[in-house]
DRENMARNU-888771 format. One line per field, with one value per residue (C-alpha): residue number from 1; residue in one letter; x, y, z negated. Coordinates in Angstrom, 1 decimal. Last residue first. Layout:
# DRENMARNU-888771
nr <- c(NUM, ...)
rest <- c(a, ...)
u <- c(X, ...)
v <- c(Y, ...)
w <- c(Z, ...)
This chain:
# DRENMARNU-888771
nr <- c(480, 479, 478, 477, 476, 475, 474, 473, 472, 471, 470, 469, 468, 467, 466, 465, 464, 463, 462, 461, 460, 459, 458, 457, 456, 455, 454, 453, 452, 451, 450, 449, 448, 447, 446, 445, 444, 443, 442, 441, 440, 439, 438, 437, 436, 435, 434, 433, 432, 431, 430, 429, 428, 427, 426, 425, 424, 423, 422, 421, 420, 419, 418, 417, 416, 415, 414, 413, 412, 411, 410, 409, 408, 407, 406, 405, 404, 403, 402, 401, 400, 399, 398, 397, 396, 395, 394, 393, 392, 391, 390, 389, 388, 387, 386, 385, 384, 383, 382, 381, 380, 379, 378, 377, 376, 375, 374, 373, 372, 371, 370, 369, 368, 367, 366, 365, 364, 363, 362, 361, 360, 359, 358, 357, 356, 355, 354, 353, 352, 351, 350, 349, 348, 347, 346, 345, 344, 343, 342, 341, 340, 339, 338, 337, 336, 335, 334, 333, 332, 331, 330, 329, 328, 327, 326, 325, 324, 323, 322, 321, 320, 319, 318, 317, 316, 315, 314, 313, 312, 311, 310, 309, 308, 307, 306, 305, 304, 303, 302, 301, 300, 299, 298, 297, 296, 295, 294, 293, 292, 291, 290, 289, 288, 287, 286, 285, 284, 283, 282, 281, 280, 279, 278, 277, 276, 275, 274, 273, 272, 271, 270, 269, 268, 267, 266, 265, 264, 263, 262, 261, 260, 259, 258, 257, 256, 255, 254, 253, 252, 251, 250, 249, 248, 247, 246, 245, 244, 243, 242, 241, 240, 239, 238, 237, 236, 235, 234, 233, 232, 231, 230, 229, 228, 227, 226, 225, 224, 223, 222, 221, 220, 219, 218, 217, 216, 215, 214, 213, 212, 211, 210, 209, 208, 207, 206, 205, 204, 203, 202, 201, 200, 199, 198, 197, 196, 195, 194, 193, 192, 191, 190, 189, 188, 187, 186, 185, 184, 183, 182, 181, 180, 179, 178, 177, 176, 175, 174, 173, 172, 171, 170, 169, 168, 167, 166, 165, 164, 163, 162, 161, 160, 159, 158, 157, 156, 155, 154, 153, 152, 151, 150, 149, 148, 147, 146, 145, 144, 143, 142, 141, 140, 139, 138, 137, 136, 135, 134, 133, 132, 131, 130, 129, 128, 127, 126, 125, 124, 123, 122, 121, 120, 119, 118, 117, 116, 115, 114, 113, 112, 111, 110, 109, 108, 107, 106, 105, 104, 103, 102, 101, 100, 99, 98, 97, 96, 95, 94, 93, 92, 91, 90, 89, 88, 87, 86, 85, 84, 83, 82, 81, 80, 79, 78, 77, 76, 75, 74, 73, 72, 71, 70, 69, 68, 67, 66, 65, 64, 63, 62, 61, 60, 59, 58, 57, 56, 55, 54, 53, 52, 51, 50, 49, 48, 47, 46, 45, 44, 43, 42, 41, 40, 39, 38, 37, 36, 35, 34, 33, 32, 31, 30, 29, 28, 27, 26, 25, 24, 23, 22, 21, 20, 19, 18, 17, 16, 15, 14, 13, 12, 11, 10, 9, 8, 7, 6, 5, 4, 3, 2, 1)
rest <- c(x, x, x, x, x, x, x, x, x, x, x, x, x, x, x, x, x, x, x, x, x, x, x, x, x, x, x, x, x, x, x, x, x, x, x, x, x, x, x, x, x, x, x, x, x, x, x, x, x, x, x, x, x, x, x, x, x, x, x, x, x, x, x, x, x, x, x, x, x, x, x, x, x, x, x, x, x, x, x, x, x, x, x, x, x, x, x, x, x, x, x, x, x, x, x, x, x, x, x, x, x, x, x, x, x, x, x, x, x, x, x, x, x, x, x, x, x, x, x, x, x, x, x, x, x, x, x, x, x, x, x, x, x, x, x, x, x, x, x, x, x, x, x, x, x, x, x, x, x, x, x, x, x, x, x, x, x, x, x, x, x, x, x, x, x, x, x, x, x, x, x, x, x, x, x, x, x, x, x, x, x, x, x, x, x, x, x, x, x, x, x, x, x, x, x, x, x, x, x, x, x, x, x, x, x, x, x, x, x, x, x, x, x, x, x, x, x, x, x, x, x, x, x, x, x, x, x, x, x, x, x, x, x, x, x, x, x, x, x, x, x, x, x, x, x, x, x, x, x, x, x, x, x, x, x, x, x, x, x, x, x, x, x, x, x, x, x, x, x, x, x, x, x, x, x, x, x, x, x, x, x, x, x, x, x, x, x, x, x, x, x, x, x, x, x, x, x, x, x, x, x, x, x, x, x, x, x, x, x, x, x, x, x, x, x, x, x, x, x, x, x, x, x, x, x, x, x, x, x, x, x, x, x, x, x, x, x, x, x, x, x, x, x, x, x, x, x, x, x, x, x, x, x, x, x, x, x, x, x, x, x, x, x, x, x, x, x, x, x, x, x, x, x, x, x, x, x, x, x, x, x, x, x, x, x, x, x, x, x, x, x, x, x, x, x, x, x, x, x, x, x, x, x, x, x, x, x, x, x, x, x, x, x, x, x, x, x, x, x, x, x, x, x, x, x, x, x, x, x, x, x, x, x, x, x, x, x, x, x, x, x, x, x, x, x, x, x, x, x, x, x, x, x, x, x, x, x, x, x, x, x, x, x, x, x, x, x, x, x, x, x, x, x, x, x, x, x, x, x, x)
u <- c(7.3, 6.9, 9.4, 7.8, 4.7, 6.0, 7.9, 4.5, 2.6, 5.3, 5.8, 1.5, 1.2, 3.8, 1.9, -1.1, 0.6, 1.9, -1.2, -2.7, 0.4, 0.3, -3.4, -3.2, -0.1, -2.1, -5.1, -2.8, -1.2, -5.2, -5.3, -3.0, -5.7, -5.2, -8.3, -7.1, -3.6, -4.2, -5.8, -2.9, -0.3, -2.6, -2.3, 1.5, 1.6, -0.2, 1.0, 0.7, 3.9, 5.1, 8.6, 8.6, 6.1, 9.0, 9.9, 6.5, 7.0, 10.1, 7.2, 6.4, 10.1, 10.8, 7.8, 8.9, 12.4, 10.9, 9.2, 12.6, 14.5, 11.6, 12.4, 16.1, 16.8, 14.3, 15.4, 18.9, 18.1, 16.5, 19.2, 22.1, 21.4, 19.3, 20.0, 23.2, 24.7, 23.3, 24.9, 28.2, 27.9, 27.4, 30.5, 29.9, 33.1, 30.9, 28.4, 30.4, 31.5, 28.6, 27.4, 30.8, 29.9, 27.5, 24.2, 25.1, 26.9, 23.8, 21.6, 23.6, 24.2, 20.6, 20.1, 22.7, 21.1, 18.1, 19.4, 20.9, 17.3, 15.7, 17.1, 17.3, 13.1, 12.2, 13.6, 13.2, 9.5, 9.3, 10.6, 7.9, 4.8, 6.7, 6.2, 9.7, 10.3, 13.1, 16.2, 18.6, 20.9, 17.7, 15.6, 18.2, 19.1, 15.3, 13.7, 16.3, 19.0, 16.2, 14.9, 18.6, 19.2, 16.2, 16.9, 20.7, 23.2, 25.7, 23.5, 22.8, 26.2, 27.7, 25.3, 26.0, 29.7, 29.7, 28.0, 30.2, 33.4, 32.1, 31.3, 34.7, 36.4, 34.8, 34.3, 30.4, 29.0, 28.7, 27.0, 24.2, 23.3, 23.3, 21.1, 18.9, 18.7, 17.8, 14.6, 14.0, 13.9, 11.9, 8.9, 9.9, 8.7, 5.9, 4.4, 5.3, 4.1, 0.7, 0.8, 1.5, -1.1, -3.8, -3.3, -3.4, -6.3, -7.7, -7.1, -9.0, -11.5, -11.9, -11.4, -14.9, -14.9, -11.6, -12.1, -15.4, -13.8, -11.1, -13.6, -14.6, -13.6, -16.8, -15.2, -14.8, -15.9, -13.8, -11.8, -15.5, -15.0, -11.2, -11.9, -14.7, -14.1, -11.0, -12.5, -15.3, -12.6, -10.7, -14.1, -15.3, -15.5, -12.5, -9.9, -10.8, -9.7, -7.0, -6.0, -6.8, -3.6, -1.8, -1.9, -1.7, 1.1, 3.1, 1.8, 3.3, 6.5, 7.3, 10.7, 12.9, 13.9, 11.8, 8.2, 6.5, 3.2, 3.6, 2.7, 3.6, 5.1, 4.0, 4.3, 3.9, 0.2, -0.3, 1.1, 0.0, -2.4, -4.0, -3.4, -4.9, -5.6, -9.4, -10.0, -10.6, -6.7, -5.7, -7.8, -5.7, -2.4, -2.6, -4.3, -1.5, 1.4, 3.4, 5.6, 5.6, 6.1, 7.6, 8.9, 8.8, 5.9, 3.7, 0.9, 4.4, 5.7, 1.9, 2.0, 5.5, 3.9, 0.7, 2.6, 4.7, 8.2, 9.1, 12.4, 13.9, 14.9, 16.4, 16.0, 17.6, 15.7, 17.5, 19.3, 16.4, 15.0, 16.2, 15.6, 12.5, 11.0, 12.7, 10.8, 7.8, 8.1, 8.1, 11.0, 11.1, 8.0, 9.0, 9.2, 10.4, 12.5, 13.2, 16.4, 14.6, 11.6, 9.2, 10.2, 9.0, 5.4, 2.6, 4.6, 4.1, 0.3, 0.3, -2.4, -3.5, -0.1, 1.7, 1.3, 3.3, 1.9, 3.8, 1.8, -0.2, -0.4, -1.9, -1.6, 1.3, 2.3, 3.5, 6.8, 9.9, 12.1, 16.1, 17.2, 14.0, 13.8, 17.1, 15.2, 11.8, 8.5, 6.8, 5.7, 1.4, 2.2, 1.4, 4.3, 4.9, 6.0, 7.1, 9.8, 12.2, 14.9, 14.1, 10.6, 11.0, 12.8, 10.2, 7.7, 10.4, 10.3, 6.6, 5.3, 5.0, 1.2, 1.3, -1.8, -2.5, -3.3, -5.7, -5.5, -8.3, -7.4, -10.9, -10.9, -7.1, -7.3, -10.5, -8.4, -5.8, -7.7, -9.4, -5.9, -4.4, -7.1, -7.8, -9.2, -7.2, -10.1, -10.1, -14.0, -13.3, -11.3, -7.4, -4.9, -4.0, -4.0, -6.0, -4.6, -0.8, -0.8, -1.5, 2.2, 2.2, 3.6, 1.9, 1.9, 0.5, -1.7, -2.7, -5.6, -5.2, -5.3, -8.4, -9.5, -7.9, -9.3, -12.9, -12.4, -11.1, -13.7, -16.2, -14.6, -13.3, -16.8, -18.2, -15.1, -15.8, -19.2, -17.8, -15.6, -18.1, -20.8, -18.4, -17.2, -20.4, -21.2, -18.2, -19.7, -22.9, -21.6, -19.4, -22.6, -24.3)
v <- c(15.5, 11.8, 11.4, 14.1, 12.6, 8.9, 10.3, 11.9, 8.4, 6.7, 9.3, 9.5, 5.4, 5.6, 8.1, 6.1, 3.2, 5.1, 6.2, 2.5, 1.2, 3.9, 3.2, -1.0, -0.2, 1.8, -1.0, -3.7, -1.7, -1.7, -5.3, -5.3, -4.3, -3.0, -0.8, 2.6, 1.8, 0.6, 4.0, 6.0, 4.0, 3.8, 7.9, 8.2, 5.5, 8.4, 11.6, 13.1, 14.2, 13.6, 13.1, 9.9, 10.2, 11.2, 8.1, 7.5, 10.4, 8.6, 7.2, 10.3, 11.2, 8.0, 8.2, 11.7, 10.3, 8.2, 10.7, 12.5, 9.4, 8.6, 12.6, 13.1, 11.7, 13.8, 16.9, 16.6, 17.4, 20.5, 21.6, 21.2, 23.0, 26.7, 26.3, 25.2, 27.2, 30.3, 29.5, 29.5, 32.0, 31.7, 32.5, 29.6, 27.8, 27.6, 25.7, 23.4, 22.3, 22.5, 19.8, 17.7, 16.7, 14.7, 14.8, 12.2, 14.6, 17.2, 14.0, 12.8, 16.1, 17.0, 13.4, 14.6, 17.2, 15.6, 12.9, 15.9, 18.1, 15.0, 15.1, 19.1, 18.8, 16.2, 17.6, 20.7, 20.2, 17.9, 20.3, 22.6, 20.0, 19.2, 22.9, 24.6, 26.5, 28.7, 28.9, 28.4, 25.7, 24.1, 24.4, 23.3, 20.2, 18.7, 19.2, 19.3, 16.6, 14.1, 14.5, 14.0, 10.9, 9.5, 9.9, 8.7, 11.2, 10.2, 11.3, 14.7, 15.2, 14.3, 16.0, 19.5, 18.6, 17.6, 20.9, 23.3, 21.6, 22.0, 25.9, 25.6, 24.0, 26.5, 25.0, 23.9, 20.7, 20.6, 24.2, 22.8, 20.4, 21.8, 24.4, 22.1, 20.2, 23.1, 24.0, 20.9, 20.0, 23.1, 21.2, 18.4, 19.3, 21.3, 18.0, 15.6, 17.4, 18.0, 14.4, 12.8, 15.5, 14.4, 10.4, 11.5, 13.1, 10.5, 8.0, 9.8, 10.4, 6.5, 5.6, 3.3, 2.9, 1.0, -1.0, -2.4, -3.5, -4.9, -6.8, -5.6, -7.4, -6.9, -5.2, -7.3, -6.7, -6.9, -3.6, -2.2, 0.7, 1.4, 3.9, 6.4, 4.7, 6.7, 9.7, 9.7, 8.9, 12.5, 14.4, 13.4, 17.3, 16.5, 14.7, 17.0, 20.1, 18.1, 17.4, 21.2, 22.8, 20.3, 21.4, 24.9, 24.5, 22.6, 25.5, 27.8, 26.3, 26.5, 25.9, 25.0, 21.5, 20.8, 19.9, 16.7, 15.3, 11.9, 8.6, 6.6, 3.0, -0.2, -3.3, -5.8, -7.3, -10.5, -13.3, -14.5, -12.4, -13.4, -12.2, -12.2, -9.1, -8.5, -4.9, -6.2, -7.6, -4.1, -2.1, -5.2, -4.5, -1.0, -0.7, -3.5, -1.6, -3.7, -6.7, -9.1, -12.9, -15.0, -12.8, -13.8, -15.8, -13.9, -12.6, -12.1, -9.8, -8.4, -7.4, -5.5, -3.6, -2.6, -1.3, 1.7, 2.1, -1.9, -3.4, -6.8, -8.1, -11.6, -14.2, -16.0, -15.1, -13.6, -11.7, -10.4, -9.3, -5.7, -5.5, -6.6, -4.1, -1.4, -1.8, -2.8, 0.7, 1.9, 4.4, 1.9, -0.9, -4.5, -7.8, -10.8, -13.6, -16.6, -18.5, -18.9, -17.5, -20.4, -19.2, -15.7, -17.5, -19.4, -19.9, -23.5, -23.0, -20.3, -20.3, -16.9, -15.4, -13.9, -11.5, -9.9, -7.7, -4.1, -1.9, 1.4, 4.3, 7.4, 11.4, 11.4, 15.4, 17.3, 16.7, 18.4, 17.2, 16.3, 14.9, 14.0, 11.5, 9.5, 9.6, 7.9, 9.3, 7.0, 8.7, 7.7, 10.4, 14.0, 15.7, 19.6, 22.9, 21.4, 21.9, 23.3, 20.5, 18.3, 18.5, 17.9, 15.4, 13.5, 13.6, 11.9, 9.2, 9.0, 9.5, 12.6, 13.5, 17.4, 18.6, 22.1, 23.1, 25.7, 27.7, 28.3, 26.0, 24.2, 24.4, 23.5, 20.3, 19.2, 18.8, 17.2, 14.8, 13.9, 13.8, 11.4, 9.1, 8.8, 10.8, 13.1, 13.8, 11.8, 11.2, 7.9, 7.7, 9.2, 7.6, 9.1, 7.0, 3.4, 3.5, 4.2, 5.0, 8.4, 9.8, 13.1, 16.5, 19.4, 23.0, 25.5, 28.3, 30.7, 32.6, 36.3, 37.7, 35.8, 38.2, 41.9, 41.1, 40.7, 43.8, 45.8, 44.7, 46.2, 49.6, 48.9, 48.9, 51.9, 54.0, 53.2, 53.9, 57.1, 58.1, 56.9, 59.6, 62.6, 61.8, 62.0, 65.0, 66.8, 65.7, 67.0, 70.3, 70.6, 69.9, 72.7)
w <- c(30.3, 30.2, 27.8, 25.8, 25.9, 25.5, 22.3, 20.9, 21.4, 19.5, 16.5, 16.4, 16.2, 13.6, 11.6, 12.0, 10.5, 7.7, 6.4, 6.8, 5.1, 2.1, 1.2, 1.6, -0.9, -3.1, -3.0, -3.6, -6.4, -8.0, -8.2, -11.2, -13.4, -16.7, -16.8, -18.4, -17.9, -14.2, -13.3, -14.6, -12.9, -9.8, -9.7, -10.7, -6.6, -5.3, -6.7, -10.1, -10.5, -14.1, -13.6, -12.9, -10.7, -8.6, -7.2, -5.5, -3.3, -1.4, 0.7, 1.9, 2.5, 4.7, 6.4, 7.9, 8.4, 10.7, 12.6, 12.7, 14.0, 16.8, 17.6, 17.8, 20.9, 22.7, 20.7, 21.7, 25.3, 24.6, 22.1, 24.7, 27.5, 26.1, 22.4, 22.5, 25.8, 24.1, 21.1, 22.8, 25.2, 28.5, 31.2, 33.8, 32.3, 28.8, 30.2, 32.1, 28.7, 27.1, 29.8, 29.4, 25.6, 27.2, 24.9, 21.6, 19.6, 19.8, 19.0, 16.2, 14.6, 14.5, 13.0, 10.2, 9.3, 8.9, 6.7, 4.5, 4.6, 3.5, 0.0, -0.3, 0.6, -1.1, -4.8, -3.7, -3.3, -6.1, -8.4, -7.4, -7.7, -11.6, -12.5, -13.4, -17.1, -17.5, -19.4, -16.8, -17.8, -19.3, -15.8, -14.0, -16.3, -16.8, -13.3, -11.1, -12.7, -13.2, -10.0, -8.6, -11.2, -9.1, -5.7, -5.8, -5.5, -2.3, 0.3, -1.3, -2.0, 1.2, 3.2, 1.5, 1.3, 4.9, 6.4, 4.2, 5.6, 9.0, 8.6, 7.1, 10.5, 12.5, 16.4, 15.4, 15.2, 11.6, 11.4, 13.8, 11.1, 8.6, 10.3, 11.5, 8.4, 6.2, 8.2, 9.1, 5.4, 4.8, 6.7, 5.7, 1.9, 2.9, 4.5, 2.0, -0.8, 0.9, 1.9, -1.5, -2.9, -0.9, -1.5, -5.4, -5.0, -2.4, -5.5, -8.1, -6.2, -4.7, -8.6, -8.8, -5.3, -5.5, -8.7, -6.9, -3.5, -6.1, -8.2, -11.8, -14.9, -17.4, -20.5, -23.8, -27.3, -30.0, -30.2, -30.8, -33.2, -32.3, -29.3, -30.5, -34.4, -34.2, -33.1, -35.4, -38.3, -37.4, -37.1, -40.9, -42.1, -44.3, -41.8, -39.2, -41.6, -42.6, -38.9, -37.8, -40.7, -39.6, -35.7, -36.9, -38.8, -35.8, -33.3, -35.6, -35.8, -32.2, -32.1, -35.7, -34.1, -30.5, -31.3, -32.3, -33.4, -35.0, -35.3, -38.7, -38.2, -39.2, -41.6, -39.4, -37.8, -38.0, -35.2, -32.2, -30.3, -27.3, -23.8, -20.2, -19.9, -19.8, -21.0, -24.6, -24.0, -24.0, -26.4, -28.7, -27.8, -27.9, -31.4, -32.5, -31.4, -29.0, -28.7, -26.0, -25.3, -22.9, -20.3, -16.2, -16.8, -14.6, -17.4, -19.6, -16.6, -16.3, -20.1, -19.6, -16.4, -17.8, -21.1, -19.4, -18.8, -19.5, -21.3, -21.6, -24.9, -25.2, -28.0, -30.7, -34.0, -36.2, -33.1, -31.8, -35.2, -34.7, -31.2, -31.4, -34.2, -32.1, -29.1, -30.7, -32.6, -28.9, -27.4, -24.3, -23.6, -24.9, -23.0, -25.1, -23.4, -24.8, -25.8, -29.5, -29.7, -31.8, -35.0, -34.2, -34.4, -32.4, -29.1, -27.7, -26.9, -24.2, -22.1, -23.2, -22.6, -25.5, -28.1, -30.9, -33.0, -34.4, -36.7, -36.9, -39.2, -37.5, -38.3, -39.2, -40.6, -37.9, -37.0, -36.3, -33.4, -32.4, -36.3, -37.0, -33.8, -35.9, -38.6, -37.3, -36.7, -34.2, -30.9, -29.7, -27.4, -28.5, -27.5, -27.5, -26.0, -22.6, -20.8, -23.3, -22.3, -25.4, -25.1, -21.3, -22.4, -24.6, -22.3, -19.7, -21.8, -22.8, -19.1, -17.3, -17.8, -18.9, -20.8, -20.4, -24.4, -25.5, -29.0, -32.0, -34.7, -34.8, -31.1, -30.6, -33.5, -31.2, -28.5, -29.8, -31.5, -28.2, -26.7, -29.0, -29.7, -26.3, -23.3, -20.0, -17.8, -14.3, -14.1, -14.4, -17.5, -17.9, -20.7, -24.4, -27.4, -26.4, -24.1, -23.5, -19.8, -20.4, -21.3, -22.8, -22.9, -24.2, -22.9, -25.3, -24.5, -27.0, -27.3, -28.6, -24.5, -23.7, -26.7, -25.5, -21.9, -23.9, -25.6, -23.1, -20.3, -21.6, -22.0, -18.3, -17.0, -19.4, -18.0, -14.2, -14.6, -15.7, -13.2, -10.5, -12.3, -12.0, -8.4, -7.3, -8.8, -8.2, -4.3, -5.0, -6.4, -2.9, -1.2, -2.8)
């Protein structure tokens, strides 16, 4: 009887079982039809594609995006790197598209295919509102114009800069070239007129100067004969939003009222308004940071020990490592990791990752070299005596010499510490969305400058308390 029971049993879990993963199948066998696409972009090009309050990626571009992937049925994961490095991740098999407000020219056709355009625009030039001697090109001789890179204005200055007399110096992202001409630095600036004109309603202090010119076509791009599918299915949604009246909504969403003006906020104001977005940002500095020394101590202790030891190619190994990483600078390093690696291997690498080993090979050399300082700096004569007594070499290191070295080493490390968390910044070039990426975004939706006195208020008081903790940690030890 009890063996029947437990055939029973069996029996009826077996076939709940079955009715469970029959309803599962289906569904598993549709999430497994929709496609997701990674898309590059730069967000600090409103009114096309920047983030609002609630930290959701808006904007011509990315609301047309959006509703291109519902009509079309696939998903995108937005990727914020910025327009350049958009475009080589593109290039490097990064990402599987751009949407970026980027002009379709023949020398991009030769790289990318493009959807058809799906936005005419046109260059302006503007110039500061109490500017009264600039009305015209005429007026820009021995001046200087400020441009954003890979930009129809970029272009359209450069080839009239020579017409008309003046110089061309060149901005990453909008807010930046309108505060050089706010600060008198640049003279005058060119930009597509939707961009130029969302950004003086958000109370930059510009005014337009001349009519718009004859303009460029935006495009969607992918890399040359890649992804050809998504490209269809991205022209095949923009007629269909073009016919059901979905493409004008969205342009009327952000174009409608170019001439009414946002209230400026103050700065106490600006800061609650973002405080998420900023303690995001601050969060993932630190996280980075943290996981980042952590395997740099890891590396830089044993760099660092193999540099002191008797082996001349444990030594040799030691300096090239610390060479290399000392002698790279920061930035063409980032570049190197996150667009050549991934090329040369054919794989795709998350920003937070490339950051880590970014950080952490960087650090890992000036750590390496603070372990050798501080071994070199305990008398050379206590290993010495050490060794006479009959202990082994690592034994005398980590038992006499190690201890000692750790007290000298500590203010340094602490310092390094700082060092990397500051060095943090650098890599929202590549897209990571870390603190100083955060107040990029934030000042490209509202185009105020205040908010890098906010970020640096944020980094000082976080670096202050980690001081306090390096000094009070070094009395302890001291003490001990």
């Amino acid at each position: 009887m009890k063996q029947h029971r437990k055939h029973l049993f069996l029996l009826s879990i077996t076939l709940l079982l079955g009715v469970l993963f029959n309803f599962a199948a289906p569904q598993k066998a549709a999430a497994e039809t929709t496609k997701k696409y990674i898309i590059g972009t730069d967000v600090t090009f409103a009114p096309f594609e920047f983030q609002d309050k609630k930290g959701d990626f808006v904007g011509i571009d990315m609301d047309l995006l959006k509703a291109i992937g519902k009509d079309q049925g696939f998903e995108v994961e937005i990727k914020p790197l910025g327009f350049n490095a958009a475009v080589q991740a593109l290039e490097t098999d990064q990402v599987d598209g751009v949407i970026a407000g980027m002009s379709i020219t023949d020398e991009r056709k030769q790289k990318f295919d493009f959807s058809d355009p799906y936005f005419e625009s046109g260059v302006v030039m503007a110039v500061a509102d109490t500017n009264d001697t600039i009305k015209g090109y005429d007026d820009l001789k021995g001046k200087t114009v400020a441009v954003k890179t890979g930009t129809q204005g970029a272009e359209f200055a450069q080839s009239i800069k020579d017409k008309y007399g003046f110089k061309v110096t060149t901005f990453d992202d909008s807010s930046n070239m309108y505060e050089d001409v706010k600060a008198g630095n640049s003279d005058a600036a060119f930009e597509d007129y939707p961009v130029m004109a969302y950004a003086i309603t958000q109370n930059v202090p510009l005014k337009l100067v001349t009519d718009k010119e004859k303009g460029g076509q935006y495009g969607f791009a992918v890399n040359k004969g890649k992804n050809q599918e998504l490209l269809k299915m991205f022209n095949d949604g923009l007629t269909n939003l073009k016919n059901n009246g979905e493409y004008e909504k969205i342009q009327n969403r952000y174009l409608g009222e170019a001439d009414k003006k946002v209230e400026k906020t103050s700065t106490l104001a600006l800061a609650k308004e973002n405080a998420g977005q900023l303690m995001a940002g601050l969060g993932k500095t630190l996280l980075i940071t943290l996981i980042s020394i952590a395997i740099a101590s890891v590396l830089g202790i044993l760099f660092g020990l193999l540099s002191v030891t008797p082996s001349k190619i444990l030594r040799g190994i030691a300096m090239i490592y610390v060479d290399i990483m000392r002698g790279v600078p920061m930035i063409v390093f980032a570049f190197f990791v996150y667009f050549t690696i991934p090329q040369m291997l054919g794989l795709k690498m998350p920003a937070t990752l490339a950051a880590i080993i970014i950080l952490s090979l960087n650090a890992g050399a000036y750590i390496a070299e603070l372990v050798r300082g501080g071994i070199n700096a305990v008398d050379n004569g206590q290993l010495e005596a050490a060794r006479s007594l009959g202990l082994p070499y690592g034994k005398s290191m980590s038992k006499i010499i190690l201890p000692q070295a750790v007290k000298i080493m500590i203010p340094s490390f602490i310092n390094q510490f700082v060092i990397t968390l500051k060095d943090t910044s650098i890599l929202s070039i590549i897209g990571l969305v870390e603190l100083t990426q955060t107040g990029k975004i934030i000042i490209a939706r509202t185009y105020d400058s205040n908010m890098w006195f906010i970020i640096g208020l944020m980094y000082i008081i976080v670096i202050t308390f980690l001081t306090k903790v390096s000094n009070r940690l070094e009395r302890r030890i001291n003490n001990g």
